[in-house]
C-alpha positions, 0 to 999 in steps of 0.5 A: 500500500502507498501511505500518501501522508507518509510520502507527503511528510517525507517530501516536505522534510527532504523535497524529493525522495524515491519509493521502492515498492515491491511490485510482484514477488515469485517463489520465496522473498524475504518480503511480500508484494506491497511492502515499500520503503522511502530513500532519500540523499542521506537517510532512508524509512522503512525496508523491503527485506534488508540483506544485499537486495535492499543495498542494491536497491537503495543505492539504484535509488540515490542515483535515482534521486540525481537522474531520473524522474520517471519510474523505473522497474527491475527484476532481482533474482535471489540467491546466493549471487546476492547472499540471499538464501532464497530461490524467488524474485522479486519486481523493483518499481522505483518511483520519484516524488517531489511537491509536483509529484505529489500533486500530480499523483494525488490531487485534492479533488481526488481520493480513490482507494487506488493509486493507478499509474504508468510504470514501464513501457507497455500498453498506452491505456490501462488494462481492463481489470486494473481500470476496473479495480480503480474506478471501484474506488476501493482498495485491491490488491497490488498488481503489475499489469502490462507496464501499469502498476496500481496499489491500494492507497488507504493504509488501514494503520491504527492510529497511536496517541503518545502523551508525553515525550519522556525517555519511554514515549521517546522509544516507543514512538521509535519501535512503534513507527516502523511498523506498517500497522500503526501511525504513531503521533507523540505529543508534548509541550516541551519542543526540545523532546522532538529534537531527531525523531524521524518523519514517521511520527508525526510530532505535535508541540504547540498544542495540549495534550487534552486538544490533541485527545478530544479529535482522536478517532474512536478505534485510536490507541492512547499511551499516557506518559507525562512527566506530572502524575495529576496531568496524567490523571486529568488524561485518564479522566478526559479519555474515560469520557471518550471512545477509545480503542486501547488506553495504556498508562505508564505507571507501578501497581501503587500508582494505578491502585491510587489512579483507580480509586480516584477514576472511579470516584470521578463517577467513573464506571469500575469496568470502564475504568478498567479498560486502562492497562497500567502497568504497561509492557512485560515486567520480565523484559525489564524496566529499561525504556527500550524494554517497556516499549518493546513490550508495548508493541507485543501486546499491540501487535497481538491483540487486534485494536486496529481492526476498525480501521480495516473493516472501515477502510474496505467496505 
């Protein structure tokens, strides 16, 4: 799928950058058809699989960055020619994005569930079946069809609300963001937390907490981690009178003993207010920030709270 939020935020970061999307997979790769990753002059998000595969594309991709505009396709064999230990292939599209790009590709007026476009030399108008997948408007599958590509472009990614840009915010924003299944968006009032973060976590710092709260969507998922334990209460209160869809606060059991008690004389229903996971991650990974937000993830991942974006992004 192509995240147009994630390339535009890219573009605005960096003014051009290359998307390598993995088109068409034969046999056994490391990734699936879909899977993608953005290259620009000296960083790069995301990965189609690692190993020399994925060096040779970026590479091909930096040079594309100087040369060339329009896309370009390639095939790779794996295998041990390239200290791959697969017997498949994979099909390469490299494509350029500036602000005309964007614009061209996605304009305003236009927001199907497709992202139909020309690739390679081939036929001049769009095969059947890909014009029918794009004027349905919904999202299909990623096919390469005689020189035309079309991927879906609504990216069913639960949206994860971090309050608090502390040591442990910090690394869960930056073990949660690579993952295609989240988009990560940490908050704090303090500006200087965000210093280094990658443009995948969208960073707000000059709003409240409390604002960014009240126009999260019903299914997001919400990490309370604020450097002050009654803001972090006035949080829970706030978003007990929410939808929500997995509500997480960073904390000992002492503290959410107290927290509870409070919540619940607030005129907060007690099973309502155990709807709010506290202590968060795996005690046995350890306390460590890297650790907790590990163990954060794991738990997101196994339980399926982004499953109402899906359901609403297919239907």
């Amino acid at each position: 799928m192509i995240d147009r939020d994630l390339v535009s935020r890219a573009v605005a970061a960096y003014g051009k950058v290359i998307r390598i999307v993995i088109a068409d997979v034969k046999g056994s790769a490391p990734r699936d058809a879909g899977v993608s990753m953005l290259v620009w002059a000296d960083g790069l998000s995301g990965t189609i699989g690692g190993g020399r595969m994925e060096l040779e594309a970026v590479r091909s991709a930096r040079t594309l960055l100087v040369d060339a505009k329009n896309p370009q396709v390639a095939r790779q064999t794996l295998g041990p020619t390239i200290e791959q230990c697969r017997d498949g292939a994979v099909t390469l599209v490299f494509e350029h994005f500036d602000a005309a790009k964007l614009k061209e590709a996605f304009p305003a007026s236009a927001q199907r569930g497709s992202y139909l476009r020309k690739v390679t030399a081939g036929s001049a108008t769009p095969p059947s079946k890909l014009l029918r997948q794009w004027e349905a408007q919904a999202p299909g599958p990623i096919q390469l069809c005689e020189g035309w590509l079309i991927e879906p472009t609504q990216h069913p990614r639960l949206p994860v609300l971090i309050y608090g840009a502390g040591n442990v915010g910090h690394a869960l924003a930056l073990v949660l963001a690579p993952l295609a299944q989240f988009d990560v968006h940490l908050v704090d009032v303090r500006d200087e937390r965000f210093v280094g973060l990658p443009e995948t976590i969208r960073q707000t710092w000059d709003r409240l907490p409390t604002d960014i709260m009240a126009e999260a969507p019903d299914e997001a998922a919400h990490f309370i981690m604020t450097p002050e334990h009654d803001y972090d209460l006035e949080l829970c209160h706030r978003l007990l009178g929410c939808n929500f869809g997995y509500a997480g606060l960073i904390g000992s059991k002492t503290k959410w003993t107290r927290f509870r008690k409070r919540l619940v004389a607030l005129s907060h229903a007690e099973q309502r207010v155990d709807r709010i996971v506290c202590p968060i991650g795996n005690p046995s990974l350890g306390k460590e920030p890297q650790a907790i937000a590990i163990g954060v993830a794991a738990e997101l991942l196994r339980h399926p709270y982004h499953q109402p974006a899906v359901q609403r992004n297919t239907v």
